[in-house]
C-alpha atoms as one frame of an Amber mdcrd trajectory, in Angstrom:
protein
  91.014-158.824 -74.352  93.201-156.497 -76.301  95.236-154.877 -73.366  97.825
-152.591 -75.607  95.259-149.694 -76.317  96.826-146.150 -76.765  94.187-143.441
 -76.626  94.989-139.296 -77.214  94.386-138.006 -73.753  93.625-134.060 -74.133
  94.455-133.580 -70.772  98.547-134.310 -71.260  98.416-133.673 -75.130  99.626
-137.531 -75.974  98.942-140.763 -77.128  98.893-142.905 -73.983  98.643-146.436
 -73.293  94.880-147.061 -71.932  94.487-148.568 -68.183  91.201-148.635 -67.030
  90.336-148.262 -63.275  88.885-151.295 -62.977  90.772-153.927 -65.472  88.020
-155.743 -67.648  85.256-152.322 -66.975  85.153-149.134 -68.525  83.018-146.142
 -67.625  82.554-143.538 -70.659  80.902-139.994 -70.612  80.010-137.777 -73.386
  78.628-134.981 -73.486  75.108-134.893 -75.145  72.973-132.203 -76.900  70.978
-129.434 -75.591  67.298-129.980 -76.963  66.416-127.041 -78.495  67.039-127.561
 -82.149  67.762-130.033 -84.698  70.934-131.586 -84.698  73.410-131.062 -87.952
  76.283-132.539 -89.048  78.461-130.771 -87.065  76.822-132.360 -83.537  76.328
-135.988 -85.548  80.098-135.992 -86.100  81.252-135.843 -82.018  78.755-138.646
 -81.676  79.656-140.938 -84.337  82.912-140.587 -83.494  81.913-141.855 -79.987
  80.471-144.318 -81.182  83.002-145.483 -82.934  85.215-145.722 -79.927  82.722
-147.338 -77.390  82.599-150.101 -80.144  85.943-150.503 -80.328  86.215-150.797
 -76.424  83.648-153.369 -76.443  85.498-155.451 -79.573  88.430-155.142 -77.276
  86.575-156.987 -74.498  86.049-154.660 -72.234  82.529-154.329 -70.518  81.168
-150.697 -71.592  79.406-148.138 -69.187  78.560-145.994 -71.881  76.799-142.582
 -70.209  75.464-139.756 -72.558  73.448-136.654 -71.260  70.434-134.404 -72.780
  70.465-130.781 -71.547  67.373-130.158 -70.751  67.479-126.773 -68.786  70.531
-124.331 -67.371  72.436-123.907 -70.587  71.927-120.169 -71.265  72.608-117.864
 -74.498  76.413-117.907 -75.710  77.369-120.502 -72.701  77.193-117.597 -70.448
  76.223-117.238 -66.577  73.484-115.012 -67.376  71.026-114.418 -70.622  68.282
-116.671 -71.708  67.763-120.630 -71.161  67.909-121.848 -74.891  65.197-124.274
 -74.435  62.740-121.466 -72.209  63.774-119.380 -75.462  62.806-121.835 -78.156
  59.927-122.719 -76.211  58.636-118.864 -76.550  59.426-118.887 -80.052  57.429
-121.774 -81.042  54.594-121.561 -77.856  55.193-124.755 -76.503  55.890-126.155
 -72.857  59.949-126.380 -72.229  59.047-129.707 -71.989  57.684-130.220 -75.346
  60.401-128.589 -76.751  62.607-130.970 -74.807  60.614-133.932 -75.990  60.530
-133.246 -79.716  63.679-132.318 -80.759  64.870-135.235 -78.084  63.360-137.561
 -80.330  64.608-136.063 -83.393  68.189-136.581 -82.046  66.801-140.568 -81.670
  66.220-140.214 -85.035  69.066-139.052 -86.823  71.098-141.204 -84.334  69.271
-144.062 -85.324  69.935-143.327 -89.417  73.801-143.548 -88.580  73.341-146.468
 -87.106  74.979-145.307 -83.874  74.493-147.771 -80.302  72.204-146.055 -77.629
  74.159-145.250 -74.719  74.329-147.573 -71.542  72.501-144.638 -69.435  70.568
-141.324 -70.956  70.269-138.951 -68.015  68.687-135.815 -68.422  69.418-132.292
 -66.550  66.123-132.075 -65.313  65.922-135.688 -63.464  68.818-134.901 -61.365
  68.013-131.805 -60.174  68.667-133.479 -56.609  72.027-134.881 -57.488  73.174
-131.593 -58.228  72.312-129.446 -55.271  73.867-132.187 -53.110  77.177-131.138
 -55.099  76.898-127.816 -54.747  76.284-128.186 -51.061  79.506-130.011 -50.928
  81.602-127.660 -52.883  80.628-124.844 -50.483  81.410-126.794 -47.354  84.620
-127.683 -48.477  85.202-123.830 -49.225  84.930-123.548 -52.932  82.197-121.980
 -53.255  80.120-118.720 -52.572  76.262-117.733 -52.406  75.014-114.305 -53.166
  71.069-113.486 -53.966  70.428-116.884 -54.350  72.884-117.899 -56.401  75.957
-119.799 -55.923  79.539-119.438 -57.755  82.732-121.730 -58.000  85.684-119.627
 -55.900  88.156-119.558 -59.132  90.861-117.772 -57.349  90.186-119.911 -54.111
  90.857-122.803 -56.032  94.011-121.575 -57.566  95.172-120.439 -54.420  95.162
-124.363 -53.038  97.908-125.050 -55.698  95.296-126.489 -58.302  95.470-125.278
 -61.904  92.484-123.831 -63.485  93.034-124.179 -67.399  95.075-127.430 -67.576
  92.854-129.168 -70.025  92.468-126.026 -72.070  95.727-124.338 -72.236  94.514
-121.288 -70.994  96.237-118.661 -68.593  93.863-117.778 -66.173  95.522-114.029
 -66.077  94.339-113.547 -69.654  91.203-115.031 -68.953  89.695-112.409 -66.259
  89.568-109.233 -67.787  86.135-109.421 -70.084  85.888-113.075 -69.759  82.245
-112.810 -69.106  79.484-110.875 -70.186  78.930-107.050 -67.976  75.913-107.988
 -67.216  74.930-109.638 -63.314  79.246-109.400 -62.676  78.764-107.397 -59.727
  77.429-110.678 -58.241  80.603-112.833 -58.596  84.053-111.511 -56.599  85.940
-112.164 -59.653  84.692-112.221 -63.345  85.834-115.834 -63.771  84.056-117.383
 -61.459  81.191-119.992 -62.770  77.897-120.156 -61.446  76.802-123.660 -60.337
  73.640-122.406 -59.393  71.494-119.286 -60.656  68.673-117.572 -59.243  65.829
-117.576 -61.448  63.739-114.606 -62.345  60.010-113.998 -61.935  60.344-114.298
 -66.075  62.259-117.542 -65.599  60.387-120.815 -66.868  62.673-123.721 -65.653
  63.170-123.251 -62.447  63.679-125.340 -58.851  63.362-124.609 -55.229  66.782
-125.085 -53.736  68.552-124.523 -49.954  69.023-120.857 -51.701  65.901-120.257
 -52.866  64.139-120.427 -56.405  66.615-121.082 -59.349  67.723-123.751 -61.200
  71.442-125.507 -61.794  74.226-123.920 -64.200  75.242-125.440 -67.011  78.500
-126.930 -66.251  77.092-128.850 -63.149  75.086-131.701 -64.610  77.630-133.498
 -66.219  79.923-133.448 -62.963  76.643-134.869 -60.848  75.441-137.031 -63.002
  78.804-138.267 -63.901  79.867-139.121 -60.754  76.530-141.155 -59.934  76.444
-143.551 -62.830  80.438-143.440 -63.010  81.835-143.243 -59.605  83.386-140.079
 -58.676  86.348-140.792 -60.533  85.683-142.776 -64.318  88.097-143.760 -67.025
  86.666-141.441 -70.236  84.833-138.113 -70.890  84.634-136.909 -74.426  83.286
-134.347 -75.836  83.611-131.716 -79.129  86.699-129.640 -78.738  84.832-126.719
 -78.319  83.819-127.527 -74.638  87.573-127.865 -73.155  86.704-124.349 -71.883
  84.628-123.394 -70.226  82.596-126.488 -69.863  84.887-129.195 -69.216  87.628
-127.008 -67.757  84.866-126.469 -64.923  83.654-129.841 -64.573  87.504-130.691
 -63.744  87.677-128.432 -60.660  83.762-128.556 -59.355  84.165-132.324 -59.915
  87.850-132.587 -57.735  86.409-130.173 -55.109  82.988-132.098 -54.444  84.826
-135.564 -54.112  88.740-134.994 -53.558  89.451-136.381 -56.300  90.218-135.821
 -60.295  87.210-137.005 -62.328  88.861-138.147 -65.300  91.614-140.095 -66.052
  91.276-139.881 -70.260  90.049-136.415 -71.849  88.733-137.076 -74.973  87.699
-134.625 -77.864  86.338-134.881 -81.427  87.460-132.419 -83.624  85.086-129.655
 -85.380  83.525-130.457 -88.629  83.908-127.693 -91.412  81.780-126.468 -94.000
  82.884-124.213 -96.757  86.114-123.598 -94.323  83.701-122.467 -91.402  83.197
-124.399 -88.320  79.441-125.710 -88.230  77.325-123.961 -85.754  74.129-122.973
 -85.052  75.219-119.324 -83.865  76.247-118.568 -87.238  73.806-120.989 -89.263
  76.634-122.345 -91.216  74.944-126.022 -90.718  73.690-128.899 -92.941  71.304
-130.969 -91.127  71.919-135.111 -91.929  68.242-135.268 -93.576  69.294-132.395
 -95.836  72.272-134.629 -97.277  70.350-137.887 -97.019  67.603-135.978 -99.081
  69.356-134.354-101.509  67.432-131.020-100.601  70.653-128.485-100.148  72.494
-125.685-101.802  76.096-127.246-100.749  76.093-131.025-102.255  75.203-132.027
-105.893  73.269-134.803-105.205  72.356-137.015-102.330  73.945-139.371-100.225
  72.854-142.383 -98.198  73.514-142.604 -94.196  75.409-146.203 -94.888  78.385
-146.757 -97.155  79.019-143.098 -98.297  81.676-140.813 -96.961  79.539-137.896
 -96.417  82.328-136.034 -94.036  84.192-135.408 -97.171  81.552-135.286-100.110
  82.395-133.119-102.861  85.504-131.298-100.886  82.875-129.247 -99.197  83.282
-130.744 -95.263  86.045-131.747 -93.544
């Protein structure tokens, strides 16, 4: 057992020596993908990375709890409270079931995890199977005061929870001050008491495809709640790691932090974890602005960015050519 392990805990900003709750046991979360396309590079990269580390936990001798979701409804358009469910969208777009949608690019993810070589996590819960699990946490957010309902949807009390003396924006830096005016999207704000509140549950629409009947009627969980629920019940309501890509300190993670403290009375996490973003041509990879490479297009050969092919094993494709980084 290799008990001098320093991690980078994003929560503090420094290298730290690792003590797990429990001394030979270590629970691990990470944040999966939401099923609606193809995964590129960019997404590989957070969970090789991950992979890398739950490896080196077990070479240490630690027994691994290793817990990665799939979204399979409530994340909307742009991360927002209100818009479009991506997979509802893509399921439009291509006239499929949700479901289908959710089952083949699930698969796909299989896939390209499997070319990399990566270990399958300890537990793959999905969105949709815990639909349960996550209404009994918004139930006990309200009770304990945290949280609002208005036309059948429910909000996280930002300002309620700042005014208890806890600090909304430690993982992510960010000053909550600067954060409320046009933090969110016009659109449905009348709803919320203050713009920066987070829905943890949202109505759904006569239009809506994914939806569940609830204690406040027809709608279906926000985005931010599943990993908090489904966290806590493979994990214990608090667990040693989350990780996740840097871009979901804020909102997403910021959020789990306080709907996660407020449900069980107690911090969730003990180690914040984040891969960085992967680069191409200077850019951050993303699907919003289609600046991706997809793994079978390097594999392949079949691109406009790399001169020739490279193989999933042995070759440094995170730095082929200068092009990624």
């Amino acid at each position: 057992m290799i008990k001098n392990l320093f991690l980078y805990n994003s929560l503090i900003g420094e290298k730290v020596k690792f003590e797990p709750i429990a001394s030979n046991n270590v629970g691990i979360y990470v944040c999966g993908p939401t099923v609606y396309s193809e995964v590129h590079l960019g997404n590989c990269r957070t969970f090789i990375s991950f992979d890398v580390i739950v490896r080196y936990l077990k070479f240490s001798g630690y027994n691994v709890r290793y817990v990665r979701n799939i979204t399979d409804a409530g994340h909307l358009e742009n991360d927002a409270d209100f818009g479009e469910d991506k997979i509802s969208k893509k399921a439009k777009i291509e006239q499929l079931e949700p479901m289908e949608i959710v089952q083949k690019y699930t698969l796909d993810f299989h896939n390209v995890m499997s070319l990399f070589n990566t270990l399958p996590p300890s537990i793959e819960p999905t969105a949709t199977g815990h639909i349960v699990e996550q209404i009994d946490m918004v139930q006990a957010i309200i009770k304990k005061g945290f949280a609002y309902e208005v036309n059948g949807s429910v909000y996280f009390d930002v300002k309620k929870y700042i005014s208890q003396g806890y600090k909304y924006g430690k993982l992510s830096g960010r000053d909550v001050d600067d954060l409320i005016p046009g933090s969110r999207d016009l659109e449905g704000q009348q709803e919320k008491r203050n713009s920066i509140d987070f829905a943890l549950w949202k109505k759904a629409s006569d239009l809506h495809i994914m939806k569940w009947t609830s204690p406040w009627g027809i709608g279906f969980p926000g985005w931010h709640l599943e990993c908090s629920a489904m966290g806590a019940k493979y994990l214990g309501d608090q667990f040693d790691i989350h990780g996740g890509g840097m871009d979901l300190k804020f909102p997403h993670h910021e959020c789990e932090i306080a709907q996660g403290f407020c449900a069980n009375d107690v911090d969730p996490v003990r180690y914040w974890m984040h891969a960085n973003m992967l680069t191409l041509n200077g850019k951050r990879m993303s699907k919003s602005t289609g600046n991706t490479l997809l793994p079978k297009e390097i594999f392949s050969g079949n691109n406009d960015i790399l001169n020739k092919e490279y193989s999933s094993y042995g070759s440094s494709i995170f730095y082929a050519s200068g092009t990624l980084s």
